[in-house]
C-alpha positions in Angstrom: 15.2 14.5 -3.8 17.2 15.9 -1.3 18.5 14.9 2.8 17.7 17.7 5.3 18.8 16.2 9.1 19.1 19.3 11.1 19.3 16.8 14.0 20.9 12.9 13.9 20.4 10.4 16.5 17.3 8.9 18.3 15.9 6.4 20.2 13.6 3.2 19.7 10.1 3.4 20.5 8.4 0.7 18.3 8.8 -2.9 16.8 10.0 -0.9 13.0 12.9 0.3 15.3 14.5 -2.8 16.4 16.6 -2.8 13.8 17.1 0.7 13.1 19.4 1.8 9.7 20.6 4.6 11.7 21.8 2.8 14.7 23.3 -0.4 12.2 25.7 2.2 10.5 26.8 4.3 13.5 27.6 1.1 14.9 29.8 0.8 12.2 31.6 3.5 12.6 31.9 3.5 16.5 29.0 6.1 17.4 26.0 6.0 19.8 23.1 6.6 17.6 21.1 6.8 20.8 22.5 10.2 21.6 21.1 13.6 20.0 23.1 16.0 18.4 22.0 18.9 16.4 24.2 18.7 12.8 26.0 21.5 10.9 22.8 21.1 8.5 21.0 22.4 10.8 19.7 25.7 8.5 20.7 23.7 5.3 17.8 25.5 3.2 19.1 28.9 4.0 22.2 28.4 3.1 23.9 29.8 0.2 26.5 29.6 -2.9 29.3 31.7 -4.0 26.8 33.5 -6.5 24.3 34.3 -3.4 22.2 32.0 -4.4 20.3 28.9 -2.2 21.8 25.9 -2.0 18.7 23.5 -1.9 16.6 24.8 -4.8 13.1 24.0 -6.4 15.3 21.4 -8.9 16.3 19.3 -6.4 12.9 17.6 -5.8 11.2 17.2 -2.2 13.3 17.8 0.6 13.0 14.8 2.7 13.6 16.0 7.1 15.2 14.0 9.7 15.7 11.2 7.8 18.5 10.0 10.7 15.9 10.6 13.4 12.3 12.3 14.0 11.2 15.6 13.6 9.0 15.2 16.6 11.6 13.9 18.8 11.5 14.5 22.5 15.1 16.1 22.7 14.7 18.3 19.9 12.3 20.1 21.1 14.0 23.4 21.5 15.2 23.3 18.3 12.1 22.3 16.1 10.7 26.1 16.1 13.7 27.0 14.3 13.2 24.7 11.5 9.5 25.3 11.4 10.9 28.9 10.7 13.3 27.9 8.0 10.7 25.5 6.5 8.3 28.7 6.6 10.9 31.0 4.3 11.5 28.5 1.7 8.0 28.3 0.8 9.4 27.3 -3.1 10.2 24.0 -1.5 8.8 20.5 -0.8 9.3 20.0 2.3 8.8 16.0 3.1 8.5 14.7 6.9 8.1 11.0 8.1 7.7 10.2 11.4 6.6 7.7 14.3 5.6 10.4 16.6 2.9 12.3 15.2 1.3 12.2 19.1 3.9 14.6 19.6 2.9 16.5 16.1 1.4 20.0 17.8 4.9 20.1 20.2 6.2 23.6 19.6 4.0 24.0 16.5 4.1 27.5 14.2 1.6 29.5 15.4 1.2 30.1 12.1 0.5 27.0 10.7 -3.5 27.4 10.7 -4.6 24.2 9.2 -1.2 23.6 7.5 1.4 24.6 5.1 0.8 23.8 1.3 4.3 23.0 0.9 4.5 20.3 4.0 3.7 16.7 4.0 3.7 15.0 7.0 3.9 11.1 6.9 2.8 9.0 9.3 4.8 5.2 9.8 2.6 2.3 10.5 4.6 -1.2 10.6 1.9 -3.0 12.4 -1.9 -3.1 12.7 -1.5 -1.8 16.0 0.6 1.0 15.3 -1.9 1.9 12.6 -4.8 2.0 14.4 -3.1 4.0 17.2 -0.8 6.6 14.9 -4.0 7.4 11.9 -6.5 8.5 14.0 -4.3 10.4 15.5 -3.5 12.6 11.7 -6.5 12.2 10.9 -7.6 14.8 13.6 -4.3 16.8 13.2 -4.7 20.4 11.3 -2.1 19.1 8.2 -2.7 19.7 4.7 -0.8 17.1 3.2 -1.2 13.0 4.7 0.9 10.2 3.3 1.4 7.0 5.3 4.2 4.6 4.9 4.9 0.8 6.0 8.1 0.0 6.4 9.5 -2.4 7.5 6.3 -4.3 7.0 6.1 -6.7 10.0 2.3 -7.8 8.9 -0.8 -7.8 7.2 -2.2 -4.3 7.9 -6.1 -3.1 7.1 -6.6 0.6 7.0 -9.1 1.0 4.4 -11.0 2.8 7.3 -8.6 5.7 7.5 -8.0 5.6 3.3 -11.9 6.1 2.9 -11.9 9.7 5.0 -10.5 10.9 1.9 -7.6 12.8 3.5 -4.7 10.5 2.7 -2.9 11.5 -0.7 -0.3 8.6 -0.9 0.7 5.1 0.8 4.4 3.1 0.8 5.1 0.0 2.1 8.4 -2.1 1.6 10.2 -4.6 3.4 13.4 -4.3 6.0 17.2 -4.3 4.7 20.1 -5.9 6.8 21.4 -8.3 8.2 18.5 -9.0 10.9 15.8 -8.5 8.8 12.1 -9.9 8.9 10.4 -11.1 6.6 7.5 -9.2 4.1 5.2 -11.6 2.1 3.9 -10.3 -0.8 0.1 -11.1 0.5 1.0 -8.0 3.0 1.3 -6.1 -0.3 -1.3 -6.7 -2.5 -3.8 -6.1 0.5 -2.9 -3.3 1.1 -2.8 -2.2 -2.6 -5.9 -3.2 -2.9 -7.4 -1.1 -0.3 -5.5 2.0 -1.9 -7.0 1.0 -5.2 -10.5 0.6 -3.9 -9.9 4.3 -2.5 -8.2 5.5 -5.4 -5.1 6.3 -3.3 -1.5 5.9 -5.4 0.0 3.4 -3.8 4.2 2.7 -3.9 5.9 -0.6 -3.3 9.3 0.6 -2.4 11.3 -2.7 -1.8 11.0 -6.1 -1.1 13.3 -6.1 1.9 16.1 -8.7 2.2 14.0 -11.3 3.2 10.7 -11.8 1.0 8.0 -14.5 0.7 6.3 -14.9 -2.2 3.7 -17.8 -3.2 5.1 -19.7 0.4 8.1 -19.6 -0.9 11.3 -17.4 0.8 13.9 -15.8 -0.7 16.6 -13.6 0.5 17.5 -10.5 -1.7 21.0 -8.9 -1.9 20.4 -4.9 -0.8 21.2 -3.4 -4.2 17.9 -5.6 -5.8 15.3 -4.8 -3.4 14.0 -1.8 -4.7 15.0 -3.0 -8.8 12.7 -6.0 -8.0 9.7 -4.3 -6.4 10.1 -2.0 -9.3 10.0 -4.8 -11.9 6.9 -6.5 -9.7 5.0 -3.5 -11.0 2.8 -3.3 -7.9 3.2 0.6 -7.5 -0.5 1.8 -8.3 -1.2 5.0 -9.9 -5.2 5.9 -10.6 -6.6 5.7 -14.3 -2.7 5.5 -15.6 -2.6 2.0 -16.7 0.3 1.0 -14.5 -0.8 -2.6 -13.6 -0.8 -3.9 -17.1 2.5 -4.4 -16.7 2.1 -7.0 -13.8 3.1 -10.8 -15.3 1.2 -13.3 -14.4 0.0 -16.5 -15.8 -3.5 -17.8 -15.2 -4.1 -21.2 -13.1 -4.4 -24.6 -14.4 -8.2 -25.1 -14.6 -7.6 -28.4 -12.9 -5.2 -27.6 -10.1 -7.8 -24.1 -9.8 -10.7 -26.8 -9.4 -8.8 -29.5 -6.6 -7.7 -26.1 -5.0 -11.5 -25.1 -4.9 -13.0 -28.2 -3.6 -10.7 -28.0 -0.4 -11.9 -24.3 0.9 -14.9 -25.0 3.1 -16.3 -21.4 2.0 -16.2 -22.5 -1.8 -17.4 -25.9 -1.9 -20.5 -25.2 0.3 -21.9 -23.4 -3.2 -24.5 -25.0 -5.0 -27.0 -24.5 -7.4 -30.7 -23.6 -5.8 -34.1 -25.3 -6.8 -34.7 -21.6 -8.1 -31.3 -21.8 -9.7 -32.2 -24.9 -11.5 -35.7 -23.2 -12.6 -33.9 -20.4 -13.7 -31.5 -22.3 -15.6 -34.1 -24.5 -17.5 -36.3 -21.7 -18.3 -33.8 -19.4 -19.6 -31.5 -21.6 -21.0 -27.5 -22.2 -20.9 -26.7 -19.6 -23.3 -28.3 -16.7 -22.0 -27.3 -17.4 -18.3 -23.8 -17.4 -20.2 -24.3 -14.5 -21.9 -25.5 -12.5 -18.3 -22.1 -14.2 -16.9 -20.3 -12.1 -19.2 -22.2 -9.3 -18.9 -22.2 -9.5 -14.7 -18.1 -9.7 -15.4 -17.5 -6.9 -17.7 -19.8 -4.5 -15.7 -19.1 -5.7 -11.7 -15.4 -7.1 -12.3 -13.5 -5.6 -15.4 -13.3 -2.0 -14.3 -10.1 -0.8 -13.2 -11.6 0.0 -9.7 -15.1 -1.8 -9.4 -17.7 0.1 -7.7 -18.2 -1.5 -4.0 -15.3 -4.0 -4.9 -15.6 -6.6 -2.5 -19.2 -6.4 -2.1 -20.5 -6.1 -5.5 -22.1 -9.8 -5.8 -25.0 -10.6 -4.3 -24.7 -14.3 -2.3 -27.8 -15.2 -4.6 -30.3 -14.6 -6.7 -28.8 -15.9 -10.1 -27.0 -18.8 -10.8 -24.0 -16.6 -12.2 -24.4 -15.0 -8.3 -23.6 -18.8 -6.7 -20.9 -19.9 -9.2 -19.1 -16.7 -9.1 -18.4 -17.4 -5.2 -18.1 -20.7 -6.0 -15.3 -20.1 -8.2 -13.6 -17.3 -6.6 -14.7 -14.7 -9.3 -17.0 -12.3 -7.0 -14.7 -9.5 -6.9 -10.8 -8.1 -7.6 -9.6 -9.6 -4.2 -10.5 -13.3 -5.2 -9.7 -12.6 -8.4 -5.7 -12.1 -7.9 -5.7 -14.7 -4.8 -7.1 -17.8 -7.0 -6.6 -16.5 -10.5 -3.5 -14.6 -10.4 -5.3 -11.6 -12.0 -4.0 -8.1 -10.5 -6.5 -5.7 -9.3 -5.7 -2.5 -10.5 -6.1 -3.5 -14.0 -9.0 -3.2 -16.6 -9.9 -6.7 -17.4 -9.5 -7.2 -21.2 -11.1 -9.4 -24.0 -9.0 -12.6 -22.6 -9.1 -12.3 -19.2 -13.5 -11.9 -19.4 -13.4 -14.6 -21.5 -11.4 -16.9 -18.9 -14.0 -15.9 -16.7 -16.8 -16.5 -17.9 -15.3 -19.8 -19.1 -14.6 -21.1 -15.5 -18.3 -19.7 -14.2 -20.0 -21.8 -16.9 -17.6 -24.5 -16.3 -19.0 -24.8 -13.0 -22.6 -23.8 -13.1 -22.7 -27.0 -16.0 -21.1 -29.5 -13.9 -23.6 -28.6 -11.2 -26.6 -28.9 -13.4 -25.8 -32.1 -14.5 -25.7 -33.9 -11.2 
């Protein structure tokens, strides 16, 4: 990758800029990072070596703009058509653009552009639900050919399955906030939104933890050069049909810790077993009402990404049907939040097994009573 900022400085317009990188380090170093300057970069692509060659070239990855300010900034108005131009001569390049301003997107746009440039991505930011649901729409209708999103600093849970499902987003970041005033990122901010992406196929890349991470209720505080080594070794990045989250660790519950858990969620413990449940059970017998657990599990829960995840068990109808929600085991969500078990994965031999093992568990214990 490579740092294209034609312009640097900027100013704060939402609650991921309070604490700004940009303004932390020309803090440091005595300068206003609240004033605009345009940089000697400024035509960075077009510039050339000794040999008359290009500088920036093809090898050096995606060229990432503005990255110590916004490309849609007010004050750089007069100079954005300039780097639209640039942008349009080095077609061989990636050209990689994230900002908080895409209301200001169609400012001094290429009249060329048509409905975008193959070799643009524009990425919206989205720290909060409300910048999301006030910043996607807003791409969504936008003529761009390329749509990432990223959250960072993730202040909160965020839902935007909504925007993933229009089929017009290509990738999704999220990762915590570095320095010394940092807030916090819980990992349960993660994995939802992972699971959306997953449940729309969308790659999805956890970037870092941030210096201040909480994980199973517990905080921790992470020295800058570990954050983005340890949301690498969390293996939470997602990449469709590549097998990625088989390398997430985990180790299953303690059946009897899972079951005093259970008992104190008002949702779970209002299961039980129906008369018809019952009927069902003594007409067909223990072992095939095991043997459809198992098969409801390896069809409706074991894919990587279950069709209609979330959704794909019925409330009743089956006895499997009111153990499964009685035991958290009706779909991928519940799945990782009681069991530990990351969506994202193909369930394998074990892991149905363990299922089907706690369904039973519990449809017995009800029959008995």
């Amino acid at each position: 990758m490579a740092i294209w900022n034609p312009w640097h400085g900027c100013h704060k317009i939402s609650p991921g800029c309070a604490n700004c990188y940009v303004y932390r380090r020309d803090e440091s170093i005595g300068k206003d990072a609240g004033i605009v300057v345009k940089t000697g970069d400024y035509d960075l692509p077009l510039k050339k070596n000794r040999q008359g060659s290009y500088k920036l070239t093809a090898g050096d990855g995606t060229i990432f703009a503005c990255m110590t300010s916004d490309f849609f900034l007010e004050e750089a108005d007069e100079w954005r058509r300039g780097c639209w131009d640039i942008i349009r001569v080095r077609k061989d390049l990636s050209f990689h653009i994230i900002t908080k301003r895409i209301d200001r997107f169609e400012k001094e746009l290429p009249p060329d552009w048509g409905d975008g440039w193959d070799h643009v991505t524009i990425c919206s930011t989205c720290e909060d639900q409300d910048r999301a649901d006030y910043r996607l729409p807003i791409m969504l209708s936008l003529p761009i050919r390329h749509r990432e999103i990223i959250s960072e600093p993730m202040l909160e849970e965020i839902h935007i399955e909504k925007y993933l499902e229009s089929g017009l987003i290509e990738h999704v970041t999220c990762g915590g906030e570095s320095g010394p005033k940092a807030r916090p990122c819980d990992l349960r901010w993660v994995q939802e939104l992972r699971r959306q992406c997953i449940r729309n196929a969308v790659p999805f890349y956890f970037k870092q933890t941030g210096a201040v991470f909480i994980k199973d209720g517990r905080t921790y505080h992470i020295d800058r050069k570990l954050q983005m080594a340890q949301a690498v070794k969390s293996g939470y990045s997602y990449t469709p049909g590549t097998g990625c989250a088989e390398a997430i660790r985990y180790v299953l519950p303690d059946r009897k810790s899972l079951t005093e858990r259970l008992s104190k969620s008002d949702f779970r413990s209002r299961f039980h077993l129906s008369a018809e449940d019952r009927a069902y059970i003594e007409e067909k017998g223990l072992e095939t009402v095991s043997s459809h657990a198992k098969d409801f599990v390896a069809k409706r829960l074991a894919p990587e990404n279950p069709e209609k995840d979330g959704s794909q068990t019925p409330m009743k109808g089956h006895p499997v049907f009111t153990a499964q929600h009685a035991t958290a085991c009706c779909c991928r969500a519940c799945l990782e939040k009681w069991h530990r078990i990351p969506s994202g994965k193909q369930l394998n031999g074990t892991e149905i097994s363990y299922i089907t093992d706690v369904i039973m568990q519990w449809i017995e214990n009800e029959y008995r009573k």
